[in-house]
C-alpha positions in Angstrom: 76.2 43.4 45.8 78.5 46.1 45.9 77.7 49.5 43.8 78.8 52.7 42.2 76.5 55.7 43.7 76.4 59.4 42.7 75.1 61.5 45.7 74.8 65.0 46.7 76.7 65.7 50.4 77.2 68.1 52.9 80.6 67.5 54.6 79.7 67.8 58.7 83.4 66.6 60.7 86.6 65.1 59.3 87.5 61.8 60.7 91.0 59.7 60.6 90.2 57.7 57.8 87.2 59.9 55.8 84.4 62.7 57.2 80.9 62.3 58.9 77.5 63.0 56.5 74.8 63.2 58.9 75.3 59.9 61.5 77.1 57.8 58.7 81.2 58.5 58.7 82.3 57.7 54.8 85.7 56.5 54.2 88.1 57.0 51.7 88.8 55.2 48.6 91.6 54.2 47.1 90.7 55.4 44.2 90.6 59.1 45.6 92.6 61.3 44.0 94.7 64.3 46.3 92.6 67.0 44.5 89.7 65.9 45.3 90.7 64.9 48.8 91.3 68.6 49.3 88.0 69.4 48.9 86.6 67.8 51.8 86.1 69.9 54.8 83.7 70.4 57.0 80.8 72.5 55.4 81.7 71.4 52.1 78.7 70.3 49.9 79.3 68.3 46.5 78.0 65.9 44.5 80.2 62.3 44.9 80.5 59.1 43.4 80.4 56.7 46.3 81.5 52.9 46.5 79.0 51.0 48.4 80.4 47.8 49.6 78.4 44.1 49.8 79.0 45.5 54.0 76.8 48.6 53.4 80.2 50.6 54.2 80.4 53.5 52.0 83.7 55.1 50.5 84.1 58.3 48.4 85.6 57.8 44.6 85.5 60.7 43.0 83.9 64.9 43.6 81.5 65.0 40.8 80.5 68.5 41.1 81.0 70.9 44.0 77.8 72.3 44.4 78.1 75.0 47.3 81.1 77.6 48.9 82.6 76.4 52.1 81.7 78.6 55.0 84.1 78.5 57.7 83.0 77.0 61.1 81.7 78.9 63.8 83.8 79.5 67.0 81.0 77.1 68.8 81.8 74.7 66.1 85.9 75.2 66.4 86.1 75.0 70.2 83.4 72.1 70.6 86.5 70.1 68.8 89.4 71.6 69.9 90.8 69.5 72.6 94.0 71.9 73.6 93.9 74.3 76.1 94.4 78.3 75.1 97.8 79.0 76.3 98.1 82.8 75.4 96.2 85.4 77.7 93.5 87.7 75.9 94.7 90.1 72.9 94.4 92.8 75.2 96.8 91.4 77.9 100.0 91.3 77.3 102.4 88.2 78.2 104.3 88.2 81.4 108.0 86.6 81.8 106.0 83.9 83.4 103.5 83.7 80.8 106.0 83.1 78.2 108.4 80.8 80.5 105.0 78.3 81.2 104.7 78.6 77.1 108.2 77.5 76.4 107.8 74.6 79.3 104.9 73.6 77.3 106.1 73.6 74.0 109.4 71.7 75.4 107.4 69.2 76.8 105.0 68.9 73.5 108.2 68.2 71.6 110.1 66.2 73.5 107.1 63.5 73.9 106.8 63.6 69.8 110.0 62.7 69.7 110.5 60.3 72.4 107.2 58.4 70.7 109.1 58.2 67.1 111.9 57.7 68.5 111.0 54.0 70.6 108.0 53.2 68.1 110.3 51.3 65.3 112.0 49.5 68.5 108.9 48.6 70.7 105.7 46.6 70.4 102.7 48.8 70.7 101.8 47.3 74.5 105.5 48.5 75.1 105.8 52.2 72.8 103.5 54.0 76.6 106.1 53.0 79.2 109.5 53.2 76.7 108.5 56.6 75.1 107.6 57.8 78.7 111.1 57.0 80.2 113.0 58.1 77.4 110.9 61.9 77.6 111.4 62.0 81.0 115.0 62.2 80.1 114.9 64.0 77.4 113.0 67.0 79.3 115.1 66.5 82.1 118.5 66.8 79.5 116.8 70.4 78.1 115.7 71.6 81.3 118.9 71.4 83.1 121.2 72.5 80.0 118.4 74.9 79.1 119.7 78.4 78.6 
């Protein structure tokens, strides 16, 4: 039978559609308002009124009380998610010509594959959106490559 919970939680990782709590990933309700969807980040500790489907799935209503400061993560904690390499050399190096020319190649490419994707997405099915988005930033990057400067 599905049931209206108040419990006290410590926010651990944010996930696409709600955070982790220990093991358990809790979702989002509808019912969630923006404020109180600011609140939850990683570290965060509060006290929540929680939806509790007949599924055992839990979602997040309301932010009762905040009961604790957020601490910001560690740098362990920020590069154990971070999935993009570092493309700047250490503060104390400065950038090269080459540095800064492998930056804007990267950023180039970054952009045109965003748009390439939004571009085919509304004309493709999602089997297709891979190969269409691909050709289509291939010639993109090519176009600002050769007309560049």
């Amino acid at each position: 039978m599905a049931q209206t919970v108040l419990e006290k939680i410590q926010v651990s990782e944010l996930s696409k559609f709600g955070f982790k709590v220990g093991d358990e990933y809790i979702n989002y309700s509808k019912q969630l308002n923006d404020s109180d969807r600011a609140l939850v980040v990683p570290g965060a500790s509060f006290e929540a009124e929680l939806y509790v489907a007949d599924s055992g799935k839990r979602y997040l209503n309301k932010i009762v009380s905040k009961t604790s400061h957020v601490e910001a993560p560690t740098k362990a904690a920020v590069s154990k998610t971070s999935t993009t390499p570092k493309v700047t050399p250490k503060s104390d190096e400065a950038m090269t010509r080459a540095d800064w020319d492998a930056k804007d190649r990267r950023i180039s490419r970054q952009g045109v594959i965003q748009a390439a994707v939004q571009a085919v997405a509304g004309f493709s099915t999602m089997e297709d959106v891979f190969d269409n988005a691909t050709l289509l930033a291939a010639q993109m990057l090519k176009f600002v490559n050769e007309k560049g400067e």
